[in-house]
N, C-alpha and C positions, 0 to 999 in steps of 0.2 A: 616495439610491439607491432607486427603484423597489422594489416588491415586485412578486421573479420572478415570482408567478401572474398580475402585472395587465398587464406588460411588454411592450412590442413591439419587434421588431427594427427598428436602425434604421443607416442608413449610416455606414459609419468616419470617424470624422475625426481629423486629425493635429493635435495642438499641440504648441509649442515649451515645452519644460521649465525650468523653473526654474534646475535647476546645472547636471548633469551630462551634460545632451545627453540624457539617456531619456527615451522620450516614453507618450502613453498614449493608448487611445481613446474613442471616445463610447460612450458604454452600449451593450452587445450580448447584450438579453435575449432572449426566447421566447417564442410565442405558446401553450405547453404549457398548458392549467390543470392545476390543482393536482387538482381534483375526475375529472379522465376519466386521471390518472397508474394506470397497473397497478403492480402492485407484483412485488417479487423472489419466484419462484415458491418460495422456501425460504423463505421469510420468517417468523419464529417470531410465534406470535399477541405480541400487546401484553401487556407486563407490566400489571397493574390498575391500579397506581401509576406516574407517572412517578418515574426517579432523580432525584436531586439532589444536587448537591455545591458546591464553592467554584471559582470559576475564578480561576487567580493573575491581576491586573493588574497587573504587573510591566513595568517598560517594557524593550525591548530595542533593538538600535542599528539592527536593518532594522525595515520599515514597510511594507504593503501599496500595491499601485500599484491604483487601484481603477478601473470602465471611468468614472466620469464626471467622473474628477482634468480639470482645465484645466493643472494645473502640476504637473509631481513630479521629486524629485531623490532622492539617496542619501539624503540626512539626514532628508527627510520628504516623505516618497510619498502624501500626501493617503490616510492611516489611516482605515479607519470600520470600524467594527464596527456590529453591529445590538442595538437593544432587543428587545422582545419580553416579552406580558404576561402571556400563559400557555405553559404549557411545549410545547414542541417536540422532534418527534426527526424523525428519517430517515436516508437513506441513501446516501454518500457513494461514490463507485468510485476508486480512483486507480489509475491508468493511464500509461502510462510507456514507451519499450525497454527492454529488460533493462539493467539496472546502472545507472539513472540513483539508486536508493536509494529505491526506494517503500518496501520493507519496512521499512527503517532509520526513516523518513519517518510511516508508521501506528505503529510502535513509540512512536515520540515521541510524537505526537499522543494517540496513546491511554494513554500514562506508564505501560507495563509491555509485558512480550515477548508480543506476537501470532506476528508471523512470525519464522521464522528468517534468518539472515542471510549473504551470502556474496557474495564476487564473481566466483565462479561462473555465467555464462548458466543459465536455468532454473532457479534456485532455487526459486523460487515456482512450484508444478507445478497448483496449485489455488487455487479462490476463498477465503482468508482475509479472516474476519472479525472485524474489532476493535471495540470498543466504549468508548466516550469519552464519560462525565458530566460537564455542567457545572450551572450553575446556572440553572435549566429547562431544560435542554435533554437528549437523548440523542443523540451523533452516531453512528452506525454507518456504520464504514470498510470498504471491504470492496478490499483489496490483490488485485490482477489478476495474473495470468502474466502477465510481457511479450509486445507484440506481436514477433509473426515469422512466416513462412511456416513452415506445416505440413510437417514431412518424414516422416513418421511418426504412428501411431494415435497416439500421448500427445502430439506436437505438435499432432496434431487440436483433441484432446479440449480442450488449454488455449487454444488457439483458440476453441473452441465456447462453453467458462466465459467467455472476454473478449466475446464479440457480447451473448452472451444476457445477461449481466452489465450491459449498458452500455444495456441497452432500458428496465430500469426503477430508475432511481435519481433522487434531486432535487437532485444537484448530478454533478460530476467534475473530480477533481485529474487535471492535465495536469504530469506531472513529470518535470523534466528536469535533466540532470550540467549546473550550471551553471561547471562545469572542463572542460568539450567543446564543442567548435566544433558549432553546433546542426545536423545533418545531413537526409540524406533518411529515415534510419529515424527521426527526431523530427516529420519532415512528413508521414512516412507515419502516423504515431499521431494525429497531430494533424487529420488529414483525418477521421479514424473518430469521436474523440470531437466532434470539432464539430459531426459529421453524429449526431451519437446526439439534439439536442435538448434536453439537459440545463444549467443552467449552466458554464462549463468555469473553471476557477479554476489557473491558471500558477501553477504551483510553480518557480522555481529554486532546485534543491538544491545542497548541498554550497559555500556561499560563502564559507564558514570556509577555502578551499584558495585564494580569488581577492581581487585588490586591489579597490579602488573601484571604476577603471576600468575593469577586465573586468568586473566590475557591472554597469556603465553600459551596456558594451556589449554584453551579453548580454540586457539587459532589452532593448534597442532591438530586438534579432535576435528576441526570443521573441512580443514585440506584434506581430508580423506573422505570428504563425502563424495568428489567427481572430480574431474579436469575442467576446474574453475578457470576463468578469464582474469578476474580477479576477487583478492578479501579485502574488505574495510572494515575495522574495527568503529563503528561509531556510539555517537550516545544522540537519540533521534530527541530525547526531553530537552538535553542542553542544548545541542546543536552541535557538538565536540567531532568533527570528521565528516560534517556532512557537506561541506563547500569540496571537500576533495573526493566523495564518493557519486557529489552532482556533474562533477569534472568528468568522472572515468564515463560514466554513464551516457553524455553527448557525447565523448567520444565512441560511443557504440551505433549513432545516429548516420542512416544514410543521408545524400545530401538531398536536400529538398525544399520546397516552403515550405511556410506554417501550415498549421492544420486547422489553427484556431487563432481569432483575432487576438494581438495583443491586449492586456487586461482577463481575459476571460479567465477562469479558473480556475472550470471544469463544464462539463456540460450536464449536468446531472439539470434537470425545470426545477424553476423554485418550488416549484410543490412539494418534491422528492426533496429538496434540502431542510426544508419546513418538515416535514415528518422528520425527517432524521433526525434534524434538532431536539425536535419535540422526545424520540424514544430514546436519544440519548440519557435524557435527564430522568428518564422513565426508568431508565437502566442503570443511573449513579445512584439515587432516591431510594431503589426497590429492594424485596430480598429474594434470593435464588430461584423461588418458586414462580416468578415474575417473568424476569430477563427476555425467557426462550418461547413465550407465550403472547408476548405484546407485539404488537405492533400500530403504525398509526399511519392515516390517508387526512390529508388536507381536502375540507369542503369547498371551502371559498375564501377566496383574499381578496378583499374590501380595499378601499384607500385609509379606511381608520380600524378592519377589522380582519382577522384571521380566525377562522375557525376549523376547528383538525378533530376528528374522533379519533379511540386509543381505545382496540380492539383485543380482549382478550378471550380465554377460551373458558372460564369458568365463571360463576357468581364470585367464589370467593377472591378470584384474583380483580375482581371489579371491586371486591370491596377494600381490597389492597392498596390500589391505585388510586382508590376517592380517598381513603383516610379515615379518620375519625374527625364528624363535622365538616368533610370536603378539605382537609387540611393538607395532604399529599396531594389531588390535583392543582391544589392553587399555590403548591410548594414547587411543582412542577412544570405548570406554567410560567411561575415566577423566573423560575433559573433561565426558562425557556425564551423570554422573551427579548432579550436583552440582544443572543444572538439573532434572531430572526429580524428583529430589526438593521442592525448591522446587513445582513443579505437585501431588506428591501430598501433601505437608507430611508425609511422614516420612522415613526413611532406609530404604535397601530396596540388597540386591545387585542388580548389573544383570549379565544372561548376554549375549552377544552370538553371534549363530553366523553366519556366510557361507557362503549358498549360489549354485549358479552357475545361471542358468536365461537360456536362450537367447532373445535378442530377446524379451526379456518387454515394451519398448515396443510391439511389434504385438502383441501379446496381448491381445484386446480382454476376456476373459474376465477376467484379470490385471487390467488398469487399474479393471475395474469392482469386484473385489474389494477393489484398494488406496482406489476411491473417488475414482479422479481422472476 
């Protein structure tokens, strides 16, 4: 495989696969360099030292479909990973509709909770950023709202974090429910990231729910979305594909030092990890008419105390979210608290209060307060 900085685009071509009827294409790099790339306008200076760590080699039972396979089947999708003599980092986007499992997906990848999780539409209300050490390398993920039409300032806004998001990175996960018939809101994302210039690397999630076959056939449906760099079949719940899809992905890494100290995460302030926590559980607990209406701002963290309001936009979803008897706030704290501890490493009360504030999505003042 080419190195993306030297690459040039070049027309598709079809060949016949080895088992399973999946096919793959000719190399479909960019004429970007590396040297005139901008960088993510939040982008924290470079740690002085690059991280370092161990990357498991462990074999697993899917295998990357890469753009210059001649042959690939279920059982072996013409695998490559990259070497690389000094270390490397950069910055990865994955990009998705909603619910295909991007967060589930950087969680893995990155081997500890970045984003919170739900199957909820809009969980992801903001650019999440994960961070994944290997051995030279530093991968920085950075988890998208899904794409959708704007209906509203906060739908904007995660709109505006997905364009501007996708202008400067050096690769992009294209991730899709590989337990869904691939649609037009997966043609609609996939027009955007193609058009962004960056490597695009097909993810099919979720193949832990699918036979072979659907495999098969899924792959065949996703190679015709663009002139991918590469496809990985993974399953982001079990872990099934995702050591060789963290592989391909450094190798899309210019060289460089870290960006962030070893250990660190993400950079998301405990505040913002604390609310998230918190309307996670706001989000697993609740019904439909909830989800897209909550949200939550931590007040103050104490040494023995957390306190966070959970702001919704009507009485009755206030009355939603207390329960009957306060039984869902304190159901919700409960789930709540267990992680939040774990992010501050000690044990702390958590107060919870629900307030009601009208159409706080068109509040622009609001949005910018919460930081979305």
């Amino acid at each position: 495989m080419s190195s993306p900085a030297s690459t040039s685009r070049t027309p598709r071509t079809r060949s016949a696969c080895a088992q399973k009827g999946a096919r793959s294409r000719a190399p479909s790099p960019r004429g970007r360099g590396r040297g005139a790339s901008k960088r993510l306008p939040s982008r924290p200076h470079r740690a002085g030292a690059a991280a370092s760590g161990s990357s498991s080699s462990a074999s697993t039972g899917l295998h990357s479909c890469t753009t210059e396979s001649s042959a690939c089947g279920l059982r072996r999708i013409s695998s490559q990973t990259r070497s690389f003599s000094d270390v490397r980092s950069g910055f990865v986007a994955v990009a998705g509709r909603p619910n295909v499992g991007k967060s589930t997906l950087v969680n893995s990848i990155c081997g500890g909770k970045v984003a919170i999780v739900s199957d909820k539409p809009q969980t992801t209300r903001r650019r999440i950023t994960g961070v994944a050490n290997g051995d030279g390398y530093q991968l920085v993920l950075v988890d998208l709202p899904g794409f959708q039409r704007p209906r509203d300032p906060l739908t904007e806004h995660m709109q505006r974090t997905v364009d501007a998001s996708l202008e400067d990175v050096d690769g992009v996960v294209l991730a899709l429910a590989g337990d869904e018939k691939i649609g037009a809101g997966d043609r609609f994302v996939a027009r955007r990231v193609f058009g962004a210039g960056a490597p695009v690397v097909i993810v099919l999630n979720k193949v832990d729910r699918m036979t072979p076959a659907d495999i098969a056939a899924q792959i065949e449906a996703a190679s015709w979305l663009g002139e991918f760099h590469a496809l990985h079949p993974v399953s982001a719940k079990t872990g099934e594909g995702v050591e060789a899809l963290r592989a391909e992905l450094a190798g899309l890494l210019p060289a460089g030092p870290a960006y962030f100290p070893r250990g660190e995460l993400t950079d998301l302030s405990v505040e913002v990890r604390i609310a998230e926590l918190v309307r996670e559980q706001a989000l697993a607990l609740t019904r439909d008419e909830v989800p897209h209406a909550v949200t939550v701002e931590v007040e103050e963290i104490a040494d023995e105390r957390v306190t966070a309001v959970l702001y919704v936009e009507t009485e009755s979803q206030k009355g939603i979210l207390v329960g009957k008897a306060g039984r869902m706030i304190k159901a919700i704290g409960s789930q709540a608290r267990p992680e939040i501890e774990l992010v501050l490493g000690r044990e702390v009360f958590l107060e919870l209060r629900v307030k009601v504030r009208p159409k706080w999505r068109r509040d622009e003042a609001m949005l910018e307060r919460l930081g979305i």
